[in-house]
PDBQT receptor file of N, H, CA, C and O in Angstrom, charges set to zero:
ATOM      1  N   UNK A   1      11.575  -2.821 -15.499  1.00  0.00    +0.000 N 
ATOM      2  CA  UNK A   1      10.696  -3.369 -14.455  1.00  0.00    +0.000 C 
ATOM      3  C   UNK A   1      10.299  -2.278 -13.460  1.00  0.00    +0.000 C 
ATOM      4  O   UNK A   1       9.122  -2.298 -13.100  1.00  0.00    +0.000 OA
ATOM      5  N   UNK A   2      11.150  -1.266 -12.926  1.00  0.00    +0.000 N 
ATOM      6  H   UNK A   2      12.106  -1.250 -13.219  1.00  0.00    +0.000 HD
ATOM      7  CA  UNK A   2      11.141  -0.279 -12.120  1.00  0.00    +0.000 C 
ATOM      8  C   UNK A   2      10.053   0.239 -12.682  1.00  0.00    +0.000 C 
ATOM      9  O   UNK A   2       8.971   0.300 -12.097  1.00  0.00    +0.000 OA
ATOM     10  N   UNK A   3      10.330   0.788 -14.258  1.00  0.00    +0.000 N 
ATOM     11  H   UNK A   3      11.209   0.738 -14.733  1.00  0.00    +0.000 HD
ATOM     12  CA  UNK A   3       9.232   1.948 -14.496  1.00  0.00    +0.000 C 
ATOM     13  C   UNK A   3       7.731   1.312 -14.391  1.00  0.00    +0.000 C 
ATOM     14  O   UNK A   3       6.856   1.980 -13.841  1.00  0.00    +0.000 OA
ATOM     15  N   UNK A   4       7.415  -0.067 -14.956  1.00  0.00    +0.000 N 
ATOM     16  H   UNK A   4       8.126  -0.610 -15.403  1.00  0.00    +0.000 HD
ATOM     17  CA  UNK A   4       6.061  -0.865 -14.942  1.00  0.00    +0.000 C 
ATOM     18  C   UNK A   4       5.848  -0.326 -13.280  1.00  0.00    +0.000 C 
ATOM     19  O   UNK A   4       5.050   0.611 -13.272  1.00  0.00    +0.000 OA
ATOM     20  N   UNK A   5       6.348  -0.671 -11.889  1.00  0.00    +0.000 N 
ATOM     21  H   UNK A   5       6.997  -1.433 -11.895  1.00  0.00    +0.000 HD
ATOM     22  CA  UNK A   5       5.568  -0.441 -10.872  1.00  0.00    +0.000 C 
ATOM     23  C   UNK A   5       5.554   1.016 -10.696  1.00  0.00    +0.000 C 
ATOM     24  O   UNK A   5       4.576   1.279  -9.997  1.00  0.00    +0.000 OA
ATOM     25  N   UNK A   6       6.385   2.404 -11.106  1.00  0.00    +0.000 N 
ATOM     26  H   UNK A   6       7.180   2.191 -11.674  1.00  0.00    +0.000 HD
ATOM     27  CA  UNK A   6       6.125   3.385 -10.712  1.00  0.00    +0.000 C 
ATOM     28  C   UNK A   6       4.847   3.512 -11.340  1.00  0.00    +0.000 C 
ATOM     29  O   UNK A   6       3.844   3.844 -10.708  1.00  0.00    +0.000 OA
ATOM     30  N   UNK A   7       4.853   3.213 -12.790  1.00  0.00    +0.000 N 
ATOM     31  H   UNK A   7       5.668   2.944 -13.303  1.00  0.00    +0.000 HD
ATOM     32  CA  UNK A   7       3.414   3.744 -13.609  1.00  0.00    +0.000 C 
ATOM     33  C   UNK A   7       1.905   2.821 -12.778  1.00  0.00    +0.000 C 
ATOM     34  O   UNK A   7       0.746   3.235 -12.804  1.00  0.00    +0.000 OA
ATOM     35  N   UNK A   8       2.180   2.090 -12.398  1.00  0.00    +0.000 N 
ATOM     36  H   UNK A   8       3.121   1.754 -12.377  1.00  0.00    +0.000 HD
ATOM     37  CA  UNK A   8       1.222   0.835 -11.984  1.00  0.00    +0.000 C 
ATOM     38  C   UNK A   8       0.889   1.930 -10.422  1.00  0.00    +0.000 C 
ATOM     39  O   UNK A   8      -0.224   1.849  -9.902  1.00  0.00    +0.000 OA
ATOM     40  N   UNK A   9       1.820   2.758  -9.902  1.00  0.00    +0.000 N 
ATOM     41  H   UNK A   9       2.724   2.823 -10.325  1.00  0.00    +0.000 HD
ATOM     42  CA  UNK A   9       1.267   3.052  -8.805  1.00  0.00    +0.000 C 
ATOM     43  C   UNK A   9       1.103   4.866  -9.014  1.00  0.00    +0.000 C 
ATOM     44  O   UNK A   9       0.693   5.549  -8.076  1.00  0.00    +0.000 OA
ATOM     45  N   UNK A  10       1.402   5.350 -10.067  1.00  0.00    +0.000 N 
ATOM     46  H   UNK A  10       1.735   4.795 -10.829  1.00  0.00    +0.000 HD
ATOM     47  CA  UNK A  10       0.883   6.695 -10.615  1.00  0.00    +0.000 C 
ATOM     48  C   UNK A  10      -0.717   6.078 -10.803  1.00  0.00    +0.000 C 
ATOM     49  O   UNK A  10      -1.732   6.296 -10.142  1.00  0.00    +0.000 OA
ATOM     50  N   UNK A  11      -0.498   5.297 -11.887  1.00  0.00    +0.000 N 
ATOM     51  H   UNK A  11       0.327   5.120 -12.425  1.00  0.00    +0.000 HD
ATOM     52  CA  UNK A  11      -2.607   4.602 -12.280  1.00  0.00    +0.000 C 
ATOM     53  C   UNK A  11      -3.402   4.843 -10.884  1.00  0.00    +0.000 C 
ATOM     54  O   UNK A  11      -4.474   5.439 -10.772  1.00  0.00    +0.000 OA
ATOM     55  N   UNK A  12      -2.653   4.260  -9.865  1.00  0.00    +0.000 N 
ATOM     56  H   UNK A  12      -1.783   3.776  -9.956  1.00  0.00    +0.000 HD
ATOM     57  CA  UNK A  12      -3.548   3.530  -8.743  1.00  0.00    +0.000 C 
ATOM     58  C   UNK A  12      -3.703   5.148  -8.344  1.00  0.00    +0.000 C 
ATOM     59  O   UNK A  12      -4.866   5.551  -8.376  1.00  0.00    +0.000 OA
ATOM     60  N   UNK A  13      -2.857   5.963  -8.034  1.00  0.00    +0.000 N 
ATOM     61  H   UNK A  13      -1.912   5.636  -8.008  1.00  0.00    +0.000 HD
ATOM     62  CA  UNK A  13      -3.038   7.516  -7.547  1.00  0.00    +0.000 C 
ATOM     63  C   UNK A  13      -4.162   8.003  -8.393  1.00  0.00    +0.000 C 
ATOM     64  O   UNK A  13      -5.270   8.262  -7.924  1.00  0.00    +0.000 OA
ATOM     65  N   UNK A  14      -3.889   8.106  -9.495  1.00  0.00    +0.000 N 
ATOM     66  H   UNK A  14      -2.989   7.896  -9.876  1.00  0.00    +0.000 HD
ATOM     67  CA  UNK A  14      -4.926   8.704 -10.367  1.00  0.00    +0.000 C 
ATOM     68  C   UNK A  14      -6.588   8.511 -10.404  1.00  0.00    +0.000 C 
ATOM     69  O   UNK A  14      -7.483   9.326 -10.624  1.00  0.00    +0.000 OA
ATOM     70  N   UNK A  15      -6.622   6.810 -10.033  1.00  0.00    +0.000 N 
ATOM     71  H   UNK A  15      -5.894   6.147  -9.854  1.00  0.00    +0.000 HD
ATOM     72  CA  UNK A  15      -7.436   6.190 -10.066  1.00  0.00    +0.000 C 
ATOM     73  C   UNK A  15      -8.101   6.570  -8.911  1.00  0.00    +0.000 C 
ATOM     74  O   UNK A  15      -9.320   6.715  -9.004  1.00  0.00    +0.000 OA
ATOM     75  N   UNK A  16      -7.627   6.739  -7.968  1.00  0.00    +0.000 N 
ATOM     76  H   UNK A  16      -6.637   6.621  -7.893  1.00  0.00    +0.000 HD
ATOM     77  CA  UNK A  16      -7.897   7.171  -6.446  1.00  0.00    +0.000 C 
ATOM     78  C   UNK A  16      -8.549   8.519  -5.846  1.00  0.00    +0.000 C 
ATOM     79  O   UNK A  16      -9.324   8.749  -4.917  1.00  0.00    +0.000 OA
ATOM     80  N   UNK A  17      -7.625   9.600  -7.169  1.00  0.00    +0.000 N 
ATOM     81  H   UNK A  17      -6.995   9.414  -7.924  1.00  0.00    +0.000 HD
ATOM     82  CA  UNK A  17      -7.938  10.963  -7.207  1.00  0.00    +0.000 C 
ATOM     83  C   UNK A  17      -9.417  10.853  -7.825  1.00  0.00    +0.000 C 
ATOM     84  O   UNK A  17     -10.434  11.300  -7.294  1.00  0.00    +0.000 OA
ATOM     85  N   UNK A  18      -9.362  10.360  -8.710  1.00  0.00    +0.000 N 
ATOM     86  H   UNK A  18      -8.537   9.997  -9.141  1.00  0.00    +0.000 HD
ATOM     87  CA  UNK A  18     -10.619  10.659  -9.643  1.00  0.00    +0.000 C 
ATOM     88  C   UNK A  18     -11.889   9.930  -8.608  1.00  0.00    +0.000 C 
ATOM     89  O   UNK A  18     -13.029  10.314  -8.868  1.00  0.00    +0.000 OA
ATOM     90  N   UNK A  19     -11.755   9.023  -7.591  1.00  0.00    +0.000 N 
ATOM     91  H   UNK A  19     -10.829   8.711  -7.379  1.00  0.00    +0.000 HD
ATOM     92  CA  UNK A  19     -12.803   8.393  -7.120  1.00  0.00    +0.000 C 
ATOM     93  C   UNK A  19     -13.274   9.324  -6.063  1.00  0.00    +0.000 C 
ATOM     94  O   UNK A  19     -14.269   9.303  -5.339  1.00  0.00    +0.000 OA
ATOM     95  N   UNK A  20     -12.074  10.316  -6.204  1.00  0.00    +0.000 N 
ATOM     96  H   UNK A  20     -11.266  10.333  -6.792  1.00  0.00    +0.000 HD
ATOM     97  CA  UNK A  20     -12.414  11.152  -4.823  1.00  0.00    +0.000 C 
ATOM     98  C   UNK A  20     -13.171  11.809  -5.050  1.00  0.00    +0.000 C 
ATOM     99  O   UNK A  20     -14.162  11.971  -4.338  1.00  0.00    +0.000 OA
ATOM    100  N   UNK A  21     -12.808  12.764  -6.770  1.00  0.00    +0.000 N 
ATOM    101  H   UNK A  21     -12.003  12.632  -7.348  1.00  0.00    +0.000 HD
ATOM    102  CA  UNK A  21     -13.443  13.771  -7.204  1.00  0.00    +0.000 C 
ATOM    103  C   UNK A  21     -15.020  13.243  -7.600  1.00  0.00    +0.000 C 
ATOM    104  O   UNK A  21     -15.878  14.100  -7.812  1.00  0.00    +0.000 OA
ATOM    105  N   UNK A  22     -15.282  12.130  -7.670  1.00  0.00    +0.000 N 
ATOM    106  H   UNK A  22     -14.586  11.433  -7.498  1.00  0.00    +0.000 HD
ATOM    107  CA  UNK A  22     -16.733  11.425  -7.853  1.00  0.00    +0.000 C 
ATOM    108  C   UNK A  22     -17.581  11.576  -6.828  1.00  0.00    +0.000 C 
ATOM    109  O   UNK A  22     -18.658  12.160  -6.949  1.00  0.00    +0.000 OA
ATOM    110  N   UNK A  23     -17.095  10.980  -5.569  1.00  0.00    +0.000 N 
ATOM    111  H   UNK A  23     -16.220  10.505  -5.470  1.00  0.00    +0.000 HD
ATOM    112  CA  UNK A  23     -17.482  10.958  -4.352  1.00  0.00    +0.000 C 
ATOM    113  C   UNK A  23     -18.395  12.497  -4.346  1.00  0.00    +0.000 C 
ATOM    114  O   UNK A  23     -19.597  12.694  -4.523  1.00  0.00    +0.000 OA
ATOM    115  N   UNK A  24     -16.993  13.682  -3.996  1.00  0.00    +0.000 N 
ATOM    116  H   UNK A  24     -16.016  13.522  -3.852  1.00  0.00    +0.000 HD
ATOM    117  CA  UNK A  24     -17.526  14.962  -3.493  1.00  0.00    +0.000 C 
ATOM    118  C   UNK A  24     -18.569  15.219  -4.559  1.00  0.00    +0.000 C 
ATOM    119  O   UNK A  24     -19.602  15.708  -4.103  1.00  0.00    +0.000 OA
ATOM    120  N   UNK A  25     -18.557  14.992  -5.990  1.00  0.00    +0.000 N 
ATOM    121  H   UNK A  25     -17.718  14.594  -6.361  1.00  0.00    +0.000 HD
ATOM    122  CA  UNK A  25     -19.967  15.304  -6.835  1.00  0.00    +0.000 C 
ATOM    123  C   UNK A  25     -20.999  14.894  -6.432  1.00  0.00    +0.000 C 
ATOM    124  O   UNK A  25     -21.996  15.614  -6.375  1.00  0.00    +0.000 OA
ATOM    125  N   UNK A  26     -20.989  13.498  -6.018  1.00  0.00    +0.000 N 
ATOM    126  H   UNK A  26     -20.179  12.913  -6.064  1.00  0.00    +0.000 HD
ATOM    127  CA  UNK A  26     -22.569  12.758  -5.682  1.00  0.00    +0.000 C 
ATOM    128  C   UNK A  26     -23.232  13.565  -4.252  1.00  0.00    +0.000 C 
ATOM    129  O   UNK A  26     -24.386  13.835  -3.919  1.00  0.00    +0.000 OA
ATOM    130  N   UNK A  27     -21.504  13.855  -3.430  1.00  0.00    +0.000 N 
ATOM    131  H   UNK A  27     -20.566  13.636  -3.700  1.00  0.00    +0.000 HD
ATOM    132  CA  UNK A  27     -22.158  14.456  -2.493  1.00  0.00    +0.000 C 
ATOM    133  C   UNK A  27     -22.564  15.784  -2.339  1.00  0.00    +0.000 C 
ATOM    134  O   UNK A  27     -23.492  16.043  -1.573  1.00  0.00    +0.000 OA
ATOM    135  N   UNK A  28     -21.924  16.753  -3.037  1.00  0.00    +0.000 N 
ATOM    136  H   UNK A  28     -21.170  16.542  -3.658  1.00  0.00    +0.000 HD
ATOM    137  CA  UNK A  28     -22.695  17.520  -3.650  1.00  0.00    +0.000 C 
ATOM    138  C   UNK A  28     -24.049  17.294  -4.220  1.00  0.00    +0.000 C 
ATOM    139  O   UNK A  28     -24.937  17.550  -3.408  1.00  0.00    +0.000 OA
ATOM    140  N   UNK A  29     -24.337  17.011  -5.029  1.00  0.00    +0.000 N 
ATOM    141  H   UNK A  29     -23.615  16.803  -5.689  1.00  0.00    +0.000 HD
ATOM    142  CA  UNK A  29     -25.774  16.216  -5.620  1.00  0.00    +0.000 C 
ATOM    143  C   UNK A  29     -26.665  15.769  -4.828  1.00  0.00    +0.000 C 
ATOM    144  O   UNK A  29     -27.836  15.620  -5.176  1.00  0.00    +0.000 OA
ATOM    145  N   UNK A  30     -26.321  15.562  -3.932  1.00  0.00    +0.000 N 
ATOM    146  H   UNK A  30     -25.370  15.683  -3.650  1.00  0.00    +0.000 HD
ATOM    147  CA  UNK A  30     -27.229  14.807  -2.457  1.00  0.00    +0.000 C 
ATOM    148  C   UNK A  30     -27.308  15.960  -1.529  1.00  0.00    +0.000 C 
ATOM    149  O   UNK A  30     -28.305  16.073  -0.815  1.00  0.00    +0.000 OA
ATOM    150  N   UNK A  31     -26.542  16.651  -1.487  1.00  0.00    +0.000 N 
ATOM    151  H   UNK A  31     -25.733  16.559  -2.067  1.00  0.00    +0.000 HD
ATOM    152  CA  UNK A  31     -26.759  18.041  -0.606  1.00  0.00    +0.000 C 
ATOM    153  C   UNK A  31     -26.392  17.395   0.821  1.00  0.00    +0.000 C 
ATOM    154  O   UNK A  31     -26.961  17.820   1.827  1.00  0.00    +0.000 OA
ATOM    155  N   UNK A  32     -25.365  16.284   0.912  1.00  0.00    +0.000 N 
ATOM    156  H   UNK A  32     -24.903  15.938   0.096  1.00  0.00    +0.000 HD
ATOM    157  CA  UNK A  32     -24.788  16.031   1.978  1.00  0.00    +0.000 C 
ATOM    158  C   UNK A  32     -23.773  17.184   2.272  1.00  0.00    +0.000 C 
ATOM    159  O   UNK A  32     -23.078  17.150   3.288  1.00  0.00    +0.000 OA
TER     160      UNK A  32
């Protein structure tokens, strides 16, 4: 049970990182 929420909250990190790394592209792309 332990390991299901560590991995469930590694996903959510990952998931988080990658939205970040999206973000700075578009804003890059926009020349914000």
């Amino acid at each position: 049970m332990a390991k299901d929420i560590k991995f469930s909250a590694d996903a959510r990190a990952s998931m988080m990182r990658g939205v970040d790394i999206l973000a700075d592209t578009v804003k890059v792309t926009l020349g914000l």
